[in-house]
TIMILO-918843 format. One line per 5 residues: their letters; for each residue x, y, z of C-alpha. Coordinates in Angstrom, 1 decimal. Each point is the difference from the previous one (the first is absolute). Last residue first. Layout:
N
a = X Y Z  ...
***
This chain:
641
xxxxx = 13.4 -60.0 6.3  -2.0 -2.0 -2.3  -3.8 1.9 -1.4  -2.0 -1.9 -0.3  -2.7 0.3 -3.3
xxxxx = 1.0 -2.7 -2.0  3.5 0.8 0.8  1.0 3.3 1.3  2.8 1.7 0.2  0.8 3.6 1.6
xxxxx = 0.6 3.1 -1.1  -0.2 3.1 2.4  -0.2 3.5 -1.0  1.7 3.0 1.5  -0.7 3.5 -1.1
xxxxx = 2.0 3.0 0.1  -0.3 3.7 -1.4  2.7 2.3 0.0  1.1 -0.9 -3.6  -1.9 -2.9 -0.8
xxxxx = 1.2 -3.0 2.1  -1.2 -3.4 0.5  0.9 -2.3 2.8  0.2 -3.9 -0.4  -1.6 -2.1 2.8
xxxxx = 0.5 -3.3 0.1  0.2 -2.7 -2.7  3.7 0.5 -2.1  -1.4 -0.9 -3.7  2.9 -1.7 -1.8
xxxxx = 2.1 -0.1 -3.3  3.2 -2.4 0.5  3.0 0.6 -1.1  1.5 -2.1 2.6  0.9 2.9 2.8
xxxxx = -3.8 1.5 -0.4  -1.3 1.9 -2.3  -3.3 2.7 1.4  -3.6 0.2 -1.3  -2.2 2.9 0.7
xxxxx = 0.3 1.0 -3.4  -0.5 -2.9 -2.5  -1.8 -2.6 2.1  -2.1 2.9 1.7  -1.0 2.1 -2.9
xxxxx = -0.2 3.4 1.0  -2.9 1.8 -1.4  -0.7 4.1 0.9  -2.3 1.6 -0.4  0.7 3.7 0.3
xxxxx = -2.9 2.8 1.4  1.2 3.3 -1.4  -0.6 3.8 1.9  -0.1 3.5 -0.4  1.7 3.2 1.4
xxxxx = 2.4 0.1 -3.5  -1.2 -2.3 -2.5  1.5 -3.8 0.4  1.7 -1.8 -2.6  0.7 -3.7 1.2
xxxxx = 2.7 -2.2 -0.8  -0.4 -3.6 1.1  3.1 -2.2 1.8  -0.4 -3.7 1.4  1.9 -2.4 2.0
xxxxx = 3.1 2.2 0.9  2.4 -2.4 2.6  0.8 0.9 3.8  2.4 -1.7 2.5  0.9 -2.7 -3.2
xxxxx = -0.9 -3.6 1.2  3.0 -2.5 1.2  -0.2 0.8 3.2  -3.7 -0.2 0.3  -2.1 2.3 1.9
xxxxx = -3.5 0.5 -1.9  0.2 1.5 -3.3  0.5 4.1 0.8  -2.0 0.6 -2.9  0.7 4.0 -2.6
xxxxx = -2.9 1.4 -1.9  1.3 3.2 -2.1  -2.9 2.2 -1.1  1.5 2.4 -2.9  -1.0 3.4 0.1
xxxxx = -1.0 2.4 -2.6  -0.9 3.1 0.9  -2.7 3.3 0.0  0.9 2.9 2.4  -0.7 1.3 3.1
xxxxx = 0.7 -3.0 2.3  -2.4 -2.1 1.7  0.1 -2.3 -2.8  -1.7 -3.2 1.6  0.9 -3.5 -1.2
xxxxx = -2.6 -2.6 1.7  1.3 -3.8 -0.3  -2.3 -2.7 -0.8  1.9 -3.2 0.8  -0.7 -3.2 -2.2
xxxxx = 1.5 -3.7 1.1  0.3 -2.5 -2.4  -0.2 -3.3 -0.5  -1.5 -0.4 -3.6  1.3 -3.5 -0.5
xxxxx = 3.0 -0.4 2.8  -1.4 -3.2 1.2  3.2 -0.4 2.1  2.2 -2.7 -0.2  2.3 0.9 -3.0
xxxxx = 0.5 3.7 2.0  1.6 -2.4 2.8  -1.5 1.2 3.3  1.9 1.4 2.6  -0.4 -0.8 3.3
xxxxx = 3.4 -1.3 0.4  -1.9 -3.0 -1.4  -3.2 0.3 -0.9  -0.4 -2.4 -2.6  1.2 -3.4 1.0
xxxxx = -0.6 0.6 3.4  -4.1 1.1 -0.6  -0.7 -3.2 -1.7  -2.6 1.6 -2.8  2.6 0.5 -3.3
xxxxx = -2.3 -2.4 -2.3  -2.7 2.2 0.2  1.6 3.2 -0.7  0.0 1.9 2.8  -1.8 3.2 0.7
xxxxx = 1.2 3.3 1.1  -2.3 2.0 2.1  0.6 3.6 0.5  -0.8 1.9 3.0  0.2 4.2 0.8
xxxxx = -1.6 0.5 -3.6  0.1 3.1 -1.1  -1.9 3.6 0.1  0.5 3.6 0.0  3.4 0.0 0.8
xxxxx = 1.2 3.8 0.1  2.7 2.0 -2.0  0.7 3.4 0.1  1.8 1.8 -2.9  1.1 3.4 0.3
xxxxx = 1.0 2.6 -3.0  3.5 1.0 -1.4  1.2 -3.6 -0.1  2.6 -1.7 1.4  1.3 -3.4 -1.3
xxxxx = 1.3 -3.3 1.6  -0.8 -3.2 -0.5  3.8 -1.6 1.2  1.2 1.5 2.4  2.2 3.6 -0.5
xxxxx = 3.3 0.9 1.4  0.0 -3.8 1.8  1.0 -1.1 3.5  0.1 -3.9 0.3  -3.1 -2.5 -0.4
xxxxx = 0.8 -2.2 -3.0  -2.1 -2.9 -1.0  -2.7 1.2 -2.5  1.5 3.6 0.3  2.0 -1.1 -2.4
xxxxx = 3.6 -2.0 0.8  1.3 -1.8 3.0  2.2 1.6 2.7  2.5 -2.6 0.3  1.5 0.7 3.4
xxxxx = 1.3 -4.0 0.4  -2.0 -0.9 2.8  -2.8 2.6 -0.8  -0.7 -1.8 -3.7  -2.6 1.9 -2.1
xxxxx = -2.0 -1.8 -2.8  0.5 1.4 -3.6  3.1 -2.5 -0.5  2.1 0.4 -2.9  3.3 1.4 1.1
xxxxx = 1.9 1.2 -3.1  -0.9 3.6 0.6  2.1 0.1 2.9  -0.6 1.8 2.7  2.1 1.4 2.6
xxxxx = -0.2 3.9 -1.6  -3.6 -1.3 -1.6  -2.1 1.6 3.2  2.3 2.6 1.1  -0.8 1.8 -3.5
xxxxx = -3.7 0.6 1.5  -2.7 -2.1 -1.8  -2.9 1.5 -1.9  -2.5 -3.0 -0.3  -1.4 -0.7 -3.7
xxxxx = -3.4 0.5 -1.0  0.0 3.4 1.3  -3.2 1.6 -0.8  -1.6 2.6 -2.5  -3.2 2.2 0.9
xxxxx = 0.9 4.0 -0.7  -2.3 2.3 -0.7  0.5 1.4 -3.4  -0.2 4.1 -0.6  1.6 0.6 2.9
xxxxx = 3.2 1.3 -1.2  2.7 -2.3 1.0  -2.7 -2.6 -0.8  0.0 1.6 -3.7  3.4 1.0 -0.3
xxxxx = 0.9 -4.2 0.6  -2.3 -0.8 -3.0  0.7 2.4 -2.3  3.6 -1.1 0.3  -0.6 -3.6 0.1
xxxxx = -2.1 0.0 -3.6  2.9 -2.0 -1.6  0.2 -2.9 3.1  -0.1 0.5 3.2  3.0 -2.0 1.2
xxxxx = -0.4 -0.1 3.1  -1.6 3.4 1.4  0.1 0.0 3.7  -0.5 3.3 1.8  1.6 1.5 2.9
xxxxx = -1.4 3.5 1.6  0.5 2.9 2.5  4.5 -1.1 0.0  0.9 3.3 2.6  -1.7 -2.6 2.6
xxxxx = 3.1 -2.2 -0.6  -1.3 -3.4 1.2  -1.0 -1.5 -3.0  2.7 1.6 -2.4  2.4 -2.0 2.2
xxxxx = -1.4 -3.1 0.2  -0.1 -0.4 -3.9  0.9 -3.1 -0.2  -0.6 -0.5 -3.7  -2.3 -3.1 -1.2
xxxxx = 0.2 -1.4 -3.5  -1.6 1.4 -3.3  1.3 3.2 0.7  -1.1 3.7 -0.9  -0.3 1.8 3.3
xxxxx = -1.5 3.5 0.4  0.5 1.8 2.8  -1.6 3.7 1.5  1.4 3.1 1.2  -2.4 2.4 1.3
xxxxx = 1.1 3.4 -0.3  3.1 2.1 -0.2  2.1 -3.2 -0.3  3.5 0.4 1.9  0.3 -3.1 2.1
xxxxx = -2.4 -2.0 -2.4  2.8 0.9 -2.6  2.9 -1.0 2.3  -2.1 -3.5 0.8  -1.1 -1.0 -3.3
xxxxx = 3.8 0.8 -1.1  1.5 -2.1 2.4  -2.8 -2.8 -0.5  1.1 -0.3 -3.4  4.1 0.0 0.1
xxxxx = 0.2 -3.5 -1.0  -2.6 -2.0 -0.5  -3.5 -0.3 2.0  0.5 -2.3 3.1  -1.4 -3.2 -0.7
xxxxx = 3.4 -2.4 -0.5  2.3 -1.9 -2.3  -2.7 0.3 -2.8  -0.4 -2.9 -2.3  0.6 0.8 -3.6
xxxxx = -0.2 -2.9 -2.6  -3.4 1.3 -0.7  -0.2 3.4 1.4  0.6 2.1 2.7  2.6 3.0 0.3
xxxxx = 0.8 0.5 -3.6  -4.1 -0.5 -0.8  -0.9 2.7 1.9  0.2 1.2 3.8  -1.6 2.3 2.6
xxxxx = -0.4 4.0 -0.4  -2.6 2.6 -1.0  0.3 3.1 2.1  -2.9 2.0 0.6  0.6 3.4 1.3
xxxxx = -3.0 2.6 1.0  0.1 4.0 -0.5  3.5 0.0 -1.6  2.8 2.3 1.0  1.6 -2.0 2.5
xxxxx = -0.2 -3.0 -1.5  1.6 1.2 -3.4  2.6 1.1 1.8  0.7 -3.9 1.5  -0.7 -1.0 -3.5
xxxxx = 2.9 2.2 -0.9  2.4 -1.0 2.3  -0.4 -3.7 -0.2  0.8 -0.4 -3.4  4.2 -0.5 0.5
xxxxx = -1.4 -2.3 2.9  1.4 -3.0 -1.8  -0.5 -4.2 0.0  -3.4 0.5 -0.7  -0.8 -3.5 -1.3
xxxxx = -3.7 1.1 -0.8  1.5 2.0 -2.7  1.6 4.0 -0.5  -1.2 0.2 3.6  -1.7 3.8 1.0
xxxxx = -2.2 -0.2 -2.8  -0.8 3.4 0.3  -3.5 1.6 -1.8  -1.8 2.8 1.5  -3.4 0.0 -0.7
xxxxx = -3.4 2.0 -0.5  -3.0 -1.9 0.9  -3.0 -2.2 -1.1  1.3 -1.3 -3.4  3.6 0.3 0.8
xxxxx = -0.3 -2.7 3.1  -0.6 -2.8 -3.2  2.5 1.6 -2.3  2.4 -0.6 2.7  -0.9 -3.3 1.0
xxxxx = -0.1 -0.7 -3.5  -2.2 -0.7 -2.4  0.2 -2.7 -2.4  -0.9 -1.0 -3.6  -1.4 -3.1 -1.6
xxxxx = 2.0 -2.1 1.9  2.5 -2.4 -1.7  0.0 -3.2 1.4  0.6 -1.4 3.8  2.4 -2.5 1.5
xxxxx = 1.3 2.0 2.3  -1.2 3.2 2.0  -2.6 1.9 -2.2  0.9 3.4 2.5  3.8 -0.4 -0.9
xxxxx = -0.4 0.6 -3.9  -1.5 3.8 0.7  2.2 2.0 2.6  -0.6 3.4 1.1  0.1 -0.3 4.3
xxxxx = 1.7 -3.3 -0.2  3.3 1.4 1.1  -1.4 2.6 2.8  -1.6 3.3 -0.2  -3.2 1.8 -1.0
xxxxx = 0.1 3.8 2.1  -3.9 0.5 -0.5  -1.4 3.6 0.0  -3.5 1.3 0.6  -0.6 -2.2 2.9
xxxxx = -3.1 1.2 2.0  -2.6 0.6 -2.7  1.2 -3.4 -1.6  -0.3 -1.6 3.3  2.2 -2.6 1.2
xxxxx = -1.7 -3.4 0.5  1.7 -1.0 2.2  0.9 2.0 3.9  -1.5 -2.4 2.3  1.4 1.2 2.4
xxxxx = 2.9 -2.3 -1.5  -1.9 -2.4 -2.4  2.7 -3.2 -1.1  -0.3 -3.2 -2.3  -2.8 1.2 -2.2
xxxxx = 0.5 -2.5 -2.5  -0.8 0.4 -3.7  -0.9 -3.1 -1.7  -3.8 1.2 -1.0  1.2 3.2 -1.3
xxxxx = 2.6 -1.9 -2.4  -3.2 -2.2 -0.9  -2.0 2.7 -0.8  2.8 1.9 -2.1  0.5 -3.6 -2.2
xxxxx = -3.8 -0.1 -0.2  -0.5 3.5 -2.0  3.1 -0.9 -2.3  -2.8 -3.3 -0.5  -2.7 2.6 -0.5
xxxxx = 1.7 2.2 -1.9  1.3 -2.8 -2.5  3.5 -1.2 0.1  -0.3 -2.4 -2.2  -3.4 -0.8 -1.6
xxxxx = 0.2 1.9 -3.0  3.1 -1.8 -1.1  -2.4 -3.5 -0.4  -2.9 -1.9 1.8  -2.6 -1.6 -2.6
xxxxx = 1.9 -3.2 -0.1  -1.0 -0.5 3.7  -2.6 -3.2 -0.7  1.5 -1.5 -3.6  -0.8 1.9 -3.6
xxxxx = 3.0 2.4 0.4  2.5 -3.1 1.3  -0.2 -1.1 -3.7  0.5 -4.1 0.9  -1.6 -1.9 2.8
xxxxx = 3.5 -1.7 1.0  1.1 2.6 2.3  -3.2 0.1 1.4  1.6 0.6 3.9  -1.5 -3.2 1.0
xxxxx = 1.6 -1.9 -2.7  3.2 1.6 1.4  -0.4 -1.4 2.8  -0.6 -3.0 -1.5  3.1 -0.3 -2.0
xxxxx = 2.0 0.5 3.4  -2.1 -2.7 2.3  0.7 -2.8 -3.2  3.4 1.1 -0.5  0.9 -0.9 3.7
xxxxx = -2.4 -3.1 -0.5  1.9 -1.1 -3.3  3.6 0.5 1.5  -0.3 -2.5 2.6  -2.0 -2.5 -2.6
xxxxx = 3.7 0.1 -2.2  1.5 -1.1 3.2  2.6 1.2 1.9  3.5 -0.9 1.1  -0.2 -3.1 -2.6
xxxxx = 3.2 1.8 -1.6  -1.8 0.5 -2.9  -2.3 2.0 2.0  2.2 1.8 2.1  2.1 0.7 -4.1
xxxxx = -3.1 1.7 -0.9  -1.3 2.0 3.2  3.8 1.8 -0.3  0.5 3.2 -1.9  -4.1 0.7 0.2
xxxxx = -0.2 -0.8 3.5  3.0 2.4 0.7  -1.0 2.8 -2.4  -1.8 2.9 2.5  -3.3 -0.1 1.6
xxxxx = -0.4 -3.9 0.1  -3.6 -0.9 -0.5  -2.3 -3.6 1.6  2.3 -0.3 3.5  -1.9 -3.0 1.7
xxxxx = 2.8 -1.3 1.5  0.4 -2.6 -2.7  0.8 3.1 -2.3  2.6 1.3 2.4  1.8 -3.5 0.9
xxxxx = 0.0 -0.4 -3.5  1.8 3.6 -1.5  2.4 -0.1 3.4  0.6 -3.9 -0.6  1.1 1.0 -3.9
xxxxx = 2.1 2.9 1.6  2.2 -2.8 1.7  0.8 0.0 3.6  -2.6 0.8 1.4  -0.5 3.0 3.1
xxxxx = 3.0 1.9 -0.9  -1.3 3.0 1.4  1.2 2.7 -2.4  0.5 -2.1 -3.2  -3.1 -2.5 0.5
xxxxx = -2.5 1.5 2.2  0.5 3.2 -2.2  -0.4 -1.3 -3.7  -3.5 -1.2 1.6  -0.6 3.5 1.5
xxxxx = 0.9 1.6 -3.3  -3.0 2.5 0.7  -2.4 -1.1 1.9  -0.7 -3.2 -0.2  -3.6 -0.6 -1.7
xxxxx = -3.3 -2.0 1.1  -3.0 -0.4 -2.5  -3.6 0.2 1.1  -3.0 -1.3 1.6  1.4 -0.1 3.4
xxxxx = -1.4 -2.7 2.3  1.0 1.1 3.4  0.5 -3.8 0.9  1.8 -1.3 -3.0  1.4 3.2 -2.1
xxxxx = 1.0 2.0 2.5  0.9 -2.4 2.7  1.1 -3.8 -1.3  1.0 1.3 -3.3  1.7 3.5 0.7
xxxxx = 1.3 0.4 3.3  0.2 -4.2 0.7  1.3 -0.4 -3.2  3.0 2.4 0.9  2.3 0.7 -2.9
xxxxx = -1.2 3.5 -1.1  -0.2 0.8 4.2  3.8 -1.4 0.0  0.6 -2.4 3.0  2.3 0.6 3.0
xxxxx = -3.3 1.2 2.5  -1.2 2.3 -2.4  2.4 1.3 -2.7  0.4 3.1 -1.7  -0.7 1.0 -3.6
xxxxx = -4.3 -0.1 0.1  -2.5 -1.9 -1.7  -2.8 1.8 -2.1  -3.5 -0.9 0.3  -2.4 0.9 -2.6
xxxxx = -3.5 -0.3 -1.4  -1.5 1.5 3.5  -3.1 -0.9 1.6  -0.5 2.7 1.7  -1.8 -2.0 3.5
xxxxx = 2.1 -3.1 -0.9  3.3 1.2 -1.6  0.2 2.9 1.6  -1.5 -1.1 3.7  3.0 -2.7 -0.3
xxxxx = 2.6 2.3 -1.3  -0.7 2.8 2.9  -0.1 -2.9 3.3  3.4 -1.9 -1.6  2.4 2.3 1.9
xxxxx = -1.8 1.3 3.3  -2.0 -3.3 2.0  0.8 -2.9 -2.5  4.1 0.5 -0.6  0.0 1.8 3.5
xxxxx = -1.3 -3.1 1.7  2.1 -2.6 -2.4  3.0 1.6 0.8  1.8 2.2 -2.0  4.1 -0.3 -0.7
xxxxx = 0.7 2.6 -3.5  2.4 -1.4 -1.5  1.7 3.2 -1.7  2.5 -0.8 -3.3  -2.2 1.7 -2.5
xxxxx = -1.7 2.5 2.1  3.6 1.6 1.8  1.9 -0.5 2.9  2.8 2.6 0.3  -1.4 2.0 2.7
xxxxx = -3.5 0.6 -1.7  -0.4 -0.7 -3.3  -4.0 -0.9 -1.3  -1.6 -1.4 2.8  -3.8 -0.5 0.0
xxxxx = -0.8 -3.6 -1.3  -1.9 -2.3 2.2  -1.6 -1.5 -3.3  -1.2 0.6 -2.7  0.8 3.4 -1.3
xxxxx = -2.6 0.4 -1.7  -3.5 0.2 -0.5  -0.5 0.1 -3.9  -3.3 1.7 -1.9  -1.0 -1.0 -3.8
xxxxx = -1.5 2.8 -2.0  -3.8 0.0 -0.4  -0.7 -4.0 0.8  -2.3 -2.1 -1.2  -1.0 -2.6 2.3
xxxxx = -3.5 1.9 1.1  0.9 4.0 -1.5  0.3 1.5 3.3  3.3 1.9 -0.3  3.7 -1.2 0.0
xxxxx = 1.0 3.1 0.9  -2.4 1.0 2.5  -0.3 -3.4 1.5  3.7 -0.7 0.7  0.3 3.7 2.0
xxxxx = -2.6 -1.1 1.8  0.9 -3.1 0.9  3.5 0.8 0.7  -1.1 3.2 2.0  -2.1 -2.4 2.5
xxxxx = 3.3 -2.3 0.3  2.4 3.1 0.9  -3.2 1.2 2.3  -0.4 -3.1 1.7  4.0 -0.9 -0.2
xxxxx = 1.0 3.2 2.1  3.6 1.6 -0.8  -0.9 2.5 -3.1  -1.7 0.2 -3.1  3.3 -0.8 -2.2
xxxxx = 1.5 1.3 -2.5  2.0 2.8 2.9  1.4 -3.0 1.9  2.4 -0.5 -3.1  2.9 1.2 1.5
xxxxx = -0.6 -1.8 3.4  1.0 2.3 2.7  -2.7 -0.6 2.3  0.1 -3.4 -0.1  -3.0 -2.0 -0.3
xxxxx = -2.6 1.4 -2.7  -1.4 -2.8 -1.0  0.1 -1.5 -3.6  -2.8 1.3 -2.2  1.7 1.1 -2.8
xxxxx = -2.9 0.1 -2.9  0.9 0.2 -2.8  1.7 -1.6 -2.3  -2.7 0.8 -2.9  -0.5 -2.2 -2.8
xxxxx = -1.9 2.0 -3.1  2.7 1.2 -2.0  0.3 3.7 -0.9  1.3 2.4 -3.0  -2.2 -1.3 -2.9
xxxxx = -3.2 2.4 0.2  -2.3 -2.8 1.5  2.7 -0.9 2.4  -0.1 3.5 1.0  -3.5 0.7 0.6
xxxxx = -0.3 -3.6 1.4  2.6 1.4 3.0  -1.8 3.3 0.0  -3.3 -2.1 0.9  1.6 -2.1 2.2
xxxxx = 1.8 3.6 2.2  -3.4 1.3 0.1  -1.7 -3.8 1.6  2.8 0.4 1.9  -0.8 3.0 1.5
x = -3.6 -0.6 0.5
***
């Protein structure tokens, strides 16, 4: 739905002279690092919803038109990349060292399902390199892999000066003409920048490239745009030529934009529980912090002009009286010259909330953090007003990336934390309204909140997800990593109570061979099953999980179905394999079916690359409820041990 509002704007605008209709968008590398600067464009550190979100996201701009396409969607950055500048190492000189397991298992998992369940128009390469070549030079990236075996219908573009990158900053040719044709032969069809343009020519007279090269590349560019009807003529007579100025920032899509803020609001924290605050109870709001009355830092980077904002403070204003401190002149709060009055303001209010985190200063492209605690003088001041509140003192974080906010947590004078992201220009009426009660909240972590001990021995150069206990490597996402956290992955209070119970599933699932694979050592070996083996034609298994709302009010919740694959030490200790949202009235129940598709989900990468079914038993988990299945393989009806 949200894309589909932010396709129509985008036709509305190109119809009306002031858009294109190729869209960059969107970034669906993983979240690895905690302090990547460019975490916050992304849907977080698990490639099943990362790669769900793709498609999605892909389908509602592009829309459903057969070939045609609405506006043309782009997954980027492909691949492995998420490092900006961290400790002197930045994007355009990083090699980023993956191996083939993590390259097929985490990395390349979102940009396969986006290109062949979304079935994107775009790819774009990214700066870095993987494993000492450039992803814009690589024809096993982009020929052999995107194009070739996913099958992308579709041009693929560097991103921006990538190709003038690989040759100043990393040096990788020697000439600029054998940047231009290694690029083109790599099955690189657009340069973002002027590099091809400046040297294509003299690569082909120089017998570099050849005139045949350059033909496909223009061929899968001209037909996108084909696609797009840019050659149908008066866009007013072609499908979309009837959107225009009224259809920007409508009611209903300014309606939509404070939906979805409410929707990404995490409920982090519930002292007693003491949220939602009543509007009988709390008269007077003390509003404090350095992203308590901003505007520009709620639509986080990479966004366009709202259509209007409200505030934090604007938002609290509509159902209370308030005090107003900021506290920190910025998020950097190097000061306490604030500090006094906010702490007064505290002590005279009814209830504080103090709205604190980062922006784009702090974390951003080009800016990697240098740790997760929140900057400067923050916590000090969170604390000293908590200390001092008259009422209930509750958080708010703005932050794209995760803040260690250990201290808040345990500090029982701290009755709430919430979550916001970047919520967008609606994010003040959002936050007031789960402050308030008005909204239930529902949203989940999809990242893991780390503590800062986690990435003090770290380096966000290392690659590997996988943990390594003879060297102390911790390993990365909850995927592989089992130290303390300040919040797992998946998590998200709510002001009612969900139960969940298994209703039904399967406690045995056969998985047949395909003929030719029948000699039981060739197959099962390790007892794991090579994906390319198995029959995997409609093999799935479907769990019909009961939701029950034994709370007072109505919610949202979103089922989260976690498998413990069978021991393996090269499987993750838990992985998500399916996720459905639910709405559930208050004292009433939902029955969920649920499908998990065994090849795809139950699936694990092993040491080659290689995709394979572990047999045994693999253990399901849906909040407090378990249930363990068993796969096994059969041929022609046996099943082989």
């Amino acid at each position: 739905m949200r894309m589909q509002v932010v396709s129509d704007e985008a036709r509305a605008m190109y119809n009306g002279g002031v858009a294109g209709l190729t869209y960059w968008s969107p970034n669906v590398n993983i979240f690895r690092d905690p302090r990547w600067g460019r975490g916050q464009e992304t849907p977080g550190e698990d490639p099943v919803v990362v790669g769900k979100y793709a498609a999605s996201y892909v389908r509602g701009l592009q829309g459903n038109d057969g070939n045609r396409l609405k506006v043309a969607a782009c997954c980027k950055h492909f691949t492995a990349y998420d490092l900006d500048n961290w400790n002197g190492v930045d994007r355009f000189h990083f090699n980023a060292k993956v191996s083939k397991q993590d390259i097929e298992d985490t990395f390349d998992v979102p940009f396969r399902m986006c290109v062949k369940e979304g079935k994107v128009a775009s790819v774009m390469c990214s700066y870095n390199q993987v494993n000492g070549v450039p992803t814009c030079a690589d024809p096993n990236l982009l020929k052999k892999t995107v194009r070739g075996q996913w099958r992308l219908d579709g041009y693929i573009v560097s991103d921006c000066d990538s190709v003038g990158v690989f040759y100043d900053s990393q040096h990788y040719t020697s000439t600029p003409e054998e940047a231009a044709a290694d690029a083109i032969k790599a099955g690189l069809d657009l340069d973002c920048g002027p590099f091809l343009a400046i040297h294509s020519e003299e690569a082909v007279k120089r017998g570099l490239l050849s005139e045949s090269d350059v033909n496909s590349a223009l061929l899968n560019t001209l037909t996108v745009q084909m696609r797009l009807g840019m050659f149908d003529g008066e866009p007013s007579s072609q499908p979309y030529g009837n959107l225009g100025p009224r259809d920007v920032c409508t009611p209903a899509h300014q309606e939509l934009a404070f939906e979805a803020a409410k929707q990404g609001i995490v409920l982090l924290k519930n002292h007693g529980p003491s949220l939602p605050l009543s509007t009988r109870r709390y008269r007077s709001v003390a509003v404090i912090g350095p992203n308590s009355n901003v505007t520009v830092t709620m639509i986080g980077n990479y966004a366009g002009i709202a259509c209007g904002y409200t505030t934090p403070l604007q938002g609290i204003a509509r159902y209370a009286s308030t005090i107003h401190q900021p506290g920190c002149a910025d998020v950097a709060c190097t000061g306490d010259q604030l500090f006094g009055a906010a702490i007064d303001a505290a002590s005279r209010a009814d209830a504080t909330v103090l709205f604190m985190g980062l922006d784009q200063s702090i974390e951003a492209e080009t800016i990697d953090r240098g740790g997760l605690l929140l900057p400067g003088r923050q916590q000090e001041l969170v604390s000293k007003v908590a200390a001092a509140s008259k009422g209930p003192t509750v958080l708010v974080l703005m932050s794209g990336g995760p803040i260690d906010v250990s201290f808040a947590n345990n500090d029982p004078r701290v009755a709430g934390i919430l979550w916001a992201g970047y919520p967008g220009q609606a994010g003040g009426a959002a936050i007031a309204d789960i402050v308030f009660g008005i909204s239930n909240p529902g949203g989940k972590l999809p990242v893991t909140w780390y503590p800062q001990e986690y990435v003090s021995n770290l380096a966000m150069t290392a690659m590997d997800m996988r943990s390594n206990p003879s060297n102390g490597y911790p390993g990365r996402t909850y995927r592989f990593y089992k130290g303390p956290v300040v919040y797992p992955f998946g998590h998200g209070l709510t002001y009612t109570k969900f139960e969940h119970s298994i209703a039904s599933a399967p406690t045995l699932v056969s998985v047949p061979l395909q003929g030719h694979h029948k000699s039981p050592n060739a197959t099962v070996w390790g007892k794991a099953i090579r994906v390319t083996h198995a029959n995997c034609n409609r093999l799935s298994l479907a769990v019909h999980v009961d939701v029950n709302n034994a709370g007072s009010r109505d919610g949202s919740h979103t089922l989260l179905v976690f498998s413990n694959p069978p021991a393996g030490h090269w499987a993750p200790h838990k992985q998500l394999v399916a996720f459905e949202k639910v709405h559930v009235a208050a004292r009433a129940s939902q029955r969920v079916r649920i499908n998990i598709h065994v090849c795809k989900y139950l699936s694990v990468v092993d040491r080659s690359g290689i995709r394979r079914i572990p047999i045994g038993e693999h253990n399901l988990h849906i909040g407090n409820a378990k249930h363990s299945v068993s796969l096994q393989a059969t041929t022609l009806g046996v099943i082989k041990s």
